[in-house]
C-alpha positions in Angstrom: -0.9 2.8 0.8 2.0 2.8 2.5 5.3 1.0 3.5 6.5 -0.4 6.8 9.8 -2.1 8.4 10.6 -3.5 11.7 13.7 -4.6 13.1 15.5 -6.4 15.9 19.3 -7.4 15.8 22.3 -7.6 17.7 23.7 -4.7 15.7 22.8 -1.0 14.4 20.2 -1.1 12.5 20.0 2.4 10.8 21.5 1.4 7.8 19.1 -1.7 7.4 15.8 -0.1 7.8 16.7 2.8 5.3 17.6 -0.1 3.2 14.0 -1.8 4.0 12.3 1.6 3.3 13.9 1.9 -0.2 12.6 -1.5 -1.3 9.2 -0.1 -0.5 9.5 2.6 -1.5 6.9 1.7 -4.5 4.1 2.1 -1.4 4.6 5.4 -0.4 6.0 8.1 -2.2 5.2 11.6 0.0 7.0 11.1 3.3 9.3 8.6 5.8 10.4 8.1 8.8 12.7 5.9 10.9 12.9 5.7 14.9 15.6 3.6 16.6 15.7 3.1 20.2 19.2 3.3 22.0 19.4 2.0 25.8 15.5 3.1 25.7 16.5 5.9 24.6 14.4 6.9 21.2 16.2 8.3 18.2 13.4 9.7 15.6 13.7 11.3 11.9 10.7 11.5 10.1 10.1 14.1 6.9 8.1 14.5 3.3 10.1 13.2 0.4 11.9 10.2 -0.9 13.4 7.9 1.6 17.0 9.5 -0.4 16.4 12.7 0.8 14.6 12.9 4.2 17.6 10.8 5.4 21.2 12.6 5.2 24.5 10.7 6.4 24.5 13.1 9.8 21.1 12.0 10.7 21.2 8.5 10.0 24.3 8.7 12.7 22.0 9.9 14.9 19.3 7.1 14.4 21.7 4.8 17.5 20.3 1.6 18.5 20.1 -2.1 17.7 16.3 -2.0 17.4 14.0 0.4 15.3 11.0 0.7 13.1 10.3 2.6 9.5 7.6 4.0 7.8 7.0 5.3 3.9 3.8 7.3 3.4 1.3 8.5 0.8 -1.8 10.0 2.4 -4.9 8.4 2.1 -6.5 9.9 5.5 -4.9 13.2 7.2 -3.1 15.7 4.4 0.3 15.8 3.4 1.9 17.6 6.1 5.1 16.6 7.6 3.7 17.0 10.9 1.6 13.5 9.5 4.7 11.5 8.6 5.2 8.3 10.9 6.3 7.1 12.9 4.2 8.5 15.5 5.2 8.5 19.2 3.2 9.0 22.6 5.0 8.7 25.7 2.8 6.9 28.1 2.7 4.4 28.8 6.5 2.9 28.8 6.9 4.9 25.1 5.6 3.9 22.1 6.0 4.6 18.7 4.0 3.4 15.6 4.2 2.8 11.9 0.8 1.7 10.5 -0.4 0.9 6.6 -4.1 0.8 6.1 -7.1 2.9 7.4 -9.6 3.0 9.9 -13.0 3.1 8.8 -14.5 4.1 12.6 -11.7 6.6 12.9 -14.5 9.8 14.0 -15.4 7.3 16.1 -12.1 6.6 18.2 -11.6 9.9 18.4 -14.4 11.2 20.6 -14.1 7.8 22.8 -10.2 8.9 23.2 -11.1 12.2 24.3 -14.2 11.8 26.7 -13.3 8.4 28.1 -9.5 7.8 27.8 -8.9 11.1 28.0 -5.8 11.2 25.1 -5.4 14.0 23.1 -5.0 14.3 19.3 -2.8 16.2 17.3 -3.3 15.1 13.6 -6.0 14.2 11.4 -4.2 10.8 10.8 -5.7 7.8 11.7 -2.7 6.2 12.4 -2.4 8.9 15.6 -5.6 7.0 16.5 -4.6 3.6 16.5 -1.3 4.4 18.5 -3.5 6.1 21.1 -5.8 3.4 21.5 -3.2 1.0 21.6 -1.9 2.7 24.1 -4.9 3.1 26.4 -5.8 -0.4 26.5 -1.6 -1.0 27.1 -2.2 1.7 29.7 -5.9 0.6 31.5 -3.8 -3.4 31.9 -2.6 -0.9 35.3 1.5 -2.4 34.8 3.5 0.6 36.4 6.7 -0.6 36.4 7.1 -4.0 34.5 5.4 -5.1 31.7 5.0 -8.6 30.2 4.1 -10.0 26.7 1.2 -10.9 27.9 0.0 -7.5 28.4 1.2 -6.5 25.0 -0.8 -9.2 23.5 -3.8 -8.5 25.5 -3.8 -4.4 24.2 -3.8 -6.3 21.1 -6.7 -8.0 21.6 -8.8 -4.5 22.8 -7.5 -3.0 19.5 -9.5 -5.7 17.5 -12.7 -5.0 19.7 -12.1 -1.4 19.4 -11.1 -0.6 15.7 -12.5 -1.4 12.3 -10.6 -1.3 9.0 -7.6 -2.3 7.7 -4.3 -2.2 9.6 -0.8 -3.5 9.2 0.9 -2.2 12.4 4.7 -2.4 13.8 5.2 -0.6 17.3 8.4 -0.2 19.1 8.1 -0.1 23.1 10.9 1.4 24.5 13.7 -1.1 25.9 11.0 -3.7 25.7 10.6 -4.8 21.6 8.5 -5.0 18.9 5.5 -5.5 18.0 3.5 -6.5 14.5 0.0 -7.1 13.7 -2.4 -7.4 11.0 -6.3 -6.5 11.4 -8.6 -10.0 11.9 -9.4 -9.5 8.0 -5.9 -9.6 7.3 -6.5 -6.8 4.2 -2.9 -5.3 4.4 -0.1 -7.4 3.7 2.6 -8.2 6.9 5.5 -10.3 7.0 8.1 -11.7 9.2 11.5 -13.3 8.6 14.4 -14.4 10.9 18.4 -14.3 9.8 20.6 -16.2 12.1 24.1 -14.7 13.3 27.0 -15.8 15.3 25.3 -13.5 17.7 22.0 -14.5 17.9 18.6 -14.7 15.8 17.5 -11.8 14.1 14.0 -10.5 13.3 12.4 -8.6 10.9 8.7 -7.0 10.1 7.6 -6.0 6.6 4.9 -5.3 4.3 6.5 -7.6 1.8 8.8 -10.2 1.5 11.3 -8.7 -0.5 12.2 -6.2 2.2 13.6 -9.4 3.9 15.1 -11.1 1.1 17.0 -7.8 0.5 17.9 -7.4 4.1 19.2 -11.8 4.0 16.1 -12.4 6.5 14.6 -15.7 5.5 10.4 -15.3 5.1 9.1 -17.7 7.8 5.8 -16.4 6.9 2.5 -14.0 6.7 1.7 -12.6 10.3 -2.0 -14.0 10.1 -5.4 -11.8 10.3 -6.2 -11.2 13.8 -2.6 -12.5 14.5 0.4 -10.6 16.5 4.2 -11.1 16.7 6.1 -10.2 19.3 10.2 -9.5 19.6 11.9 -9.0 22.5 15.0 -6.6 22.3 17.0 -10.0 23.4 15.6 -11.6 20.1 13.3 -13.9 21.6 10.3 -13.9 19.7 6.7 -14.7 20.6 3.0 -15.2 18.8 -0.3 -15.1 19.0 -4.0 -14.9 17.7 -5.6 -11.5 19.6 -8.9 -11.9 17.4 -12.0 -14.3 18.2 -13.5 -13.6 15.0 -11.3 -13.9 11.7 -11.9 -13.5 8.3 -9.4 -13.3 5.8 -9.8 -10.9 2.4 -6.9 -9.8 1.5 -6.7 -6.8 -0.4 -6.8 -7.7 -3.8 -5.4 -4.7 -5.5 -1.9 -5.5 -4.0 -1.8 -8.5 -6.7 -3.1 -6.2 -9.4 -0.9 -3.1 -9.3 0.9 -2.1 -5.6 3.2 -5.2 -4.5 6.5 -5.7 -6.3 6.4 -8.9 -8.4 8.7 -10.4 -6.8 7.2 -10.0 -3.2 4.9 -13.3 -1.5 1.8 -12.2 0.3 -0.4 -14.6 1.4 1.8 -17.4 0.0 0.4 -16.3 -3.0 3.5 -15.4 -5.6 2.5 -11.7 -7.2 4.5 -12.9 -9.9 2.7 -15.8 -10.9 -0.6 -13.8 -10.0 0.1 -11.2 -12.8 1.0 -14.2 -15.1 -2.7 -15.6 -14.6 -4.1 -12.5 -15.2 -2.9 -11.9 -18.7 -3.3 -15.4 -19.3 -7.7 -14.7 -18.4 -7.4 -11.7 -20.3 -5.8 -13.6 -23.6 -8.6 -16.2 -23.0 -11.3 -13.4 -22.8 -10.1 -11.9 -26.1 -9.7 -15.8 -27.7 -13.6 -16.5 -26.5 -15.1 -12.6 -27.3 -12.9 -11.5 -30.4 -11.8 -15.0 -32.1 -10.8 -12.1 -35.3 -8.7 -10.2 -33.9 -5.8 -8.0 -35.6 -3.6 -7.3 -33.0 0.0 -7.2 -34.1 2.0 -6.4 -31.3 1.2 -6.5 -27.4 3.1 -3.6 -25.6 2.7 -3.1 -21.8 2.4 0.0 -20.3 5.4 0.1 -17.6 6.3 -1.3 -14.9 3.6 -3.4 -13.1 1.9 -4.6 -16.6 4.7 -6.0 -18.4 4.3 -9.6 -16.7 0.6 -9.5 -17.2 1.5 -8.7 -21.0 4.0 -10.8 -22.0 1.6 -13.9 -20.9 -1.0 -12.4 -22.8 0.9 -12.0 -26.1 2.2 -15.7 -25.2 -1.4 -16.9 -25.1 -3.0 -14.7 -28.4 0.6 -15.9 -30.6 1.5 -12.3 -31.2 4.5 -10.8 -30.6 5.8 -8.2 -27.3 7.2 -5.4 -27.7 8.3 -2.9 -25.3 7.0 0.4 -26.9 7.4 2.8 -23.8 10.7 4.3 -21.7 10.0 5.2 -18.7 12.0 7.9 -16.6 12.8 6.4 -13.5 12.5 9.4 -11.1 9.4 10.3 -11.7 6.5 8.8 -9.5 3.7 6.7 -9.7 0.5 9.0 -11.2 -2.4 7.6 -10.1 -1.3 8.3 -6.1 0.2 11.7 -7.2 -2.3 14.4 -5.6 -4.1 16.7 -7.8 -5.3 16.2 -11.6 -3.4 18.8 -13.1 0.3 17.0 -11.7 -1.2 13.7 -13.0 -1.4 14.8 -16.2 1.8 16.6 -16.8 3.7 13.6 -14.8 2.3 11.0 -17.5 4.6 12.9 -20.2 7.5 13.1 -18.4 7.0 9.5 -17.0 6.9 7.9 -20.6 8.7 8.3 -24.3 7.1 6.0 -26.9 9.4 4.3 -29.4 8.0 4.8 -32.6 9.0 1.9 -34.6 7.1 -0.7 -32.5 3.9 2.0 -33.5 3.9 2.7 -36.8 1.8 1.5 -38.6 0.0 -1.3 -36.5 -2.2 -2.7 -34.6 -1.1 -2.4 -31.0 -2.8 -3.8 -27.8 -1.4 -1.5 -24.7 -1.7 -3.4 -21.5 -2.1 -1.8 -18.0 -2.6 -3.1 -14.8 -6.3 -1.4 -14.4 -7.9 2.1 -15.2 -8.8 3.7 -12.1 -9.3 7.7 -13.0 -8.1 7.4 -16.6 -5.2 10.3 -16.8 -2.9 7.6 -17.6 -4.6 5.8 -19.8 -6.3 8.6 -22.5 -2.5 10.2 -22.8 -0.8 7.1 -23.3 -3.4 6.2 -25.8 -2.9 9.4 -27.9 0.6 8.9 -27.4 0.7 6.2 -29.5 -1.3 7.5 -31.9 1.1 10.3 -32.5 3.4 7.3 -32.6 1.8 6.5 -35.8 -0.4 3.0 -34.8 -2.9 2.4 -37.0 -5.7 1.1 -34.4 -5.1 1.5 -30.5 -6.6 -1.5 -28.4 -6.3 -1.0 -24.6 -6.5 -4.3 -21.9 -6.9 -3.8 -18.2 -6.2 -6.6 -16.2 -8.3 -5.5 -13.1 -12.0 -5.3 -13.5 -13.6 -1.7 -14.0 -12.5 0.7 -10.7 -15.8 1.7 -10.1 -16.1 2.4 -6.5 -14.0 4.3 -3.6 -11.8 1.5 -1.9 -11.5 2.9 1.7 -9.0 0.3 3.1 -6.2 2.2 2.5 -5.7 2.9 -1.2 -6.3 6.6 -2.6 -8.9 6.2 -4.4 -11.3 8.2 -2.3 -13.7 10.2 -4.4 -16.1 7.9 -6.3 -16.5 11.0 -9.0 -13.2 11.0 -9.9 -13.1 7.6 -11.1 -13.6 6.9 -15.0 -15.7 3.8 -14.7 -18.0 5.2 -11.6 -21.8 5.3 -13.3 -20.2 4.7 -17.0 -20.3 1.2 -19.0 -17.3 -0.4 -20.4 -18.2 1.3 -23.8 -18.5 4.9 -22.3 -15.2 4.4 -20.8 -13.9 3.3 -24.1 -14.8 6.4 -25.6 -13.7 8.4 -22.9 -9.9 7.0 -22.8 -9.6 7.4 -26.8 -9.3 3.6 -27.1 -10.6 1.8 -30.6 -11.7 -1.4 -28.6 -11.3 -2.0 -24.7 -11.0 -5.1 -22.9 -11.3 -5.3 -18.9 -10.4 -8.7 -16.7 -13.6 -10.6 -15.4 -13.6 -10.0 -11.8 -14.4 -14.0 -11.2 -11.0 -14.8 -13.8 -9.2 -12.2 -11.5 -10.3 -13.8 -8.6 -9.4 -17.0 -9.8 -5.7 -16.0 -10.7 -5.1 -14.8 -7.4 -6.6 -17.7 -5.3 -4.6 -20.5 -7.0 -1.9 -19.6 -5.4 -3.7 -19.9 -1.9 -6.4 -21.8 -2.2 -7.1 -21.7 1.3 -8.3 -18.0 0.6 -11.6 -18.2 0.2 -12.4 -14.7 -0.6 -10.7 -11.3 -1.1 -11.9 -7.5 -0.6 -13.1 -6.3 -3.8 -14.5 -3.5 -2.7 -13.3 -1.0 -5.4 -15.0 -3.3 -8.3 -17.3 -5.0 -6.6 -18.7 -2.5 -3.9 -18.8 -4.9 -1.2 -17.2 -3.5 1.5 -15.8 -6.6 3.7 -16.0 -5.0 7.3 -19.6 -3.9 7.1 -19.5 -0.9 8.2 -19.5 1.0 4.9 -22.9 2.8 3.5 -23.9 5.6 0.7 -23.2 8.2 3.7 -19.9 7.0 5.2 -18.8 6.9 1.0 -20.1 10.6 0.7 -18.5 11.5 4.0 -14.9 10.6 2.8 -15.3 11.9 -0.7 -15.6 15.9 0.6 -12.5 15.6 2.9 -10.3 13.5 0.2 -11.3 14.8 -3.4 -8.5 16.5 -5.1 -10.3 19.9 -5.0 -10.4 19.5 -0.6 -6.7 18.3 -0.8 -5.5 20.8 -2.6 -7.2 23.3 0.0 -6.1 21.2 3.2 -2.6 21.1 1.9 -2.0 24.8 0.9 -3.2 25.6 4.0 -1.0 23.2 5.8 2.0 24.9 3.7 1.2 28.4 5.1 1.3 26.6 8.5 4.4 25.7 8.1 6.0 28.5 6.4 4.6 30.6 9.6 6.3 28.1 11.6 9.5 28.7 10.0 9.6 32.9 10.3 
């Protein structure tokens, strides 16, 4: 999952995108990057780390220009090099750079066809590398030398869709021309755009969420649809179209359950009032399968729960407590790489208060249960607390599958429900009773914010992958290059690379 920004305005605009990239920050934790574009002139930083430290005030003087796009990055395809961080750049034709969230599911693929017939060259294992360099060659085979038209931006577009499968929420900056934002014709990555009007001129702005333009004072004029592309003009004329003859739109799901910030709109669906319906399905399951419950205190596990939770213990007439601190500066676990920094993260990450433990009946609430680190610790933490009997919600289905759209959550082994039953897992996580979301009640408190929606990808409970191109081999494929134990080699190696580099 990652994070990306887009801007064009009649002033610098260095200071906005870091801005953009700390709100979403929550998307990508290992790496960002910003690239401005001066005079068409292009001004790149790009680096592993927070968004706080890759950008010092020297180099964000150096990031000149009135137009630029940003990037925040966990890995999900490639490794954890810096040599991976976006945006990525090529320099024919007319130079482009690219910040992309999502993955390619065809990306062995593009590479061969890039090589042999488009003769491009590529110097990462990222996928986003890819998309740039096909965009490129269809922007490239339109034969514009000298002068190029929006037309011929939306028509590379167009070849994209024919040519790539998976998800993708792009921004690319063409130098001295605009910007440019699209979302694949399944629309499975969130993108947004919003204007703010100045005594200058209109504004624009590109984002995976809304609340990178509310921070910004860009008001949302809406999703960029599946299939769709906007166009800005350095000028601030702005232009759209649909590139795609074939749409379907599933959006991810997941970005409801546990990645967007709750006070984001994707889809026109609030995430808010999304998490709100969840916990009020999962207090209805509880109601309907355990009418005899004890519970006597609902305490969320923090952050992206506690809206899900309070609902619930609305709805079951118990009371909320908030029985966890969390430390701030430490990241989320689930995308950390590596089992062994999971675990010791979880301890660090959380401090239980043990007043709101001792001695009861608690129900902990989490967003879902995807390999379980989080969950077993946090369970035995409360025991040590001193609860009498530990009851754990989820309010996602059972993660029982790889989802390959762009969320880490590669290695079908690694997760706690693959091949177990709802019992098993209960055992597993230390939990005294465990309750998961129906996926059709999950469904349903997502789509009545859109019901235009008809359907959403599922894939990582449901294992229907919605491009079609998914099968037992491709799943095998991608589970030996992204389990832990083949990070973990790919990035040590990567760090000897580098150090080399620096002697």
């Amino acid at each position: 999952m990652c994070g990306i920004a887009a801007i064009v305005s009649q002033q610098a605009v260095n200071q906005e995108l870091y801005d953009a990239l700390t709100v979403l920050q929550h998307r990508g934790q290992d790496a960002a990057g910003i690239v401005t574009c001066e005079h068409a002139r292009l001004h790149l930083r790009k680096d592993n780390g927070l968004t706080r430290d890759v950008f010092t005030n020297a180099q964000m003087l150096k990031l000149k220009g009135n137009m630029g796009i940003g990037h925040v990055r966990y890995p999900t395809a490639g490794c954890t090099s810096s040599a991976e961080a976006q945006p990525f750049y090529v320099n024919s034709p007319f130079g482009l750079t690219l910040a992309h969230n999502g993955n390619l599911t065809n990306t062995e693929e593009l590479k061969k066809a890039l090589f042999v017939e488009d003769q491009r060259h590529i110097n990462t294992d990222s996928d986003s590398e890819v998309l740039l360099n096909v965009f490129a060659h269809e922007l490239q085979s339109l034969g514009k030398k000298l002068h190029l038209s929006v037309d011929d931006v939306f028509q590379a577009v167009s070849g994209v869709h024919r040519r790539c499968r998976g998800a993708y929420a792009v921004v690319i900056m063409i130098a001295g021309f605009g910007i440019l934002g699209f979302r694949d014709p399944h629309g499975i990555r969130p993108a947004v755009f919003g204007i703010r009007k100045t005594d200058q001129g209109s504004e624009f702005m590109i984002a995976s969420e809304s609340v990178a333009l509310d921070v910004l004072g860009f008001d949302l004029i809406r999703d960029i649809e599946p299939g769709e592309a906007v166009f800005i003009e350095k000028t601030g004329v702005l232009h759209t179209r649909q590139c795609s003859d074939e749409i379907d739109h599933c959006p991810c799901i997941f970005e409801y359950v546990y990645f967007a910030r709750p006070d984001s709109i994707i889809d026109r669906i609030s995430v808010y009032k999304a998490r709100l319906r969840m916990g009020e399905k999962l207090a209805d399951k509880v109601l309907r399968e355990w009418p005899d419950h004890d519970i006597d205190v609902v305490i969320p596990i923090p952050d992206t729960s506690r809206t899900a939770a309070l609902q619930m213990a609305n709805k079951l007439g118990v009371k909320f407590r908030e029985g966890f601190m969390k430390n701030r500066y430490i990241g989320r676990t689930f995308i950390m790489p590596g089992q062994k920094m999971r675990e010791k993260s979880v301890r660090q990450k959380l401090n239980a208060i043990g007043l709101e433990f001792d001695g009861k009946n608690v129900l902990l609430v989490d967003d879902s249960v995807v390999r379980g680190t989080t969950s077993a610790q946090i369970i035995q933490m409360a025991r040590d607390a001193g609860a009498k009997n530990v009851y754990f919600a989820s309010a996602a289905p059972p993660v029982r599958y790889p989802n390959v759209y762009g969320i880490d959550m590669p290695a079908a082994h690694e997760l706690i429900a693959h091949n177990r039953t709802e019992e098993e897992v209960c055992v597993a996580i230390g939990a005294d009773r465990l309750i998961y979301q129906d996926l059709g009640d999950l469904i349903e408190a997502v789509r009545k914010g859109n019901p235009e929606i008809k359907h959403f990808d599922t894939s990582c409970f449901s294992h229907e992958y919605i491009t079609g191109d998914i099968d037992d081999a491709y799943l095998e494929r991608i589970e030996a290059l992204r389990n832990d134990n083949a990070q973990s080699e790919r990035n040590s190696e990567n760090f000897i690379i580098e150090m080399q580099n620096c002697d």
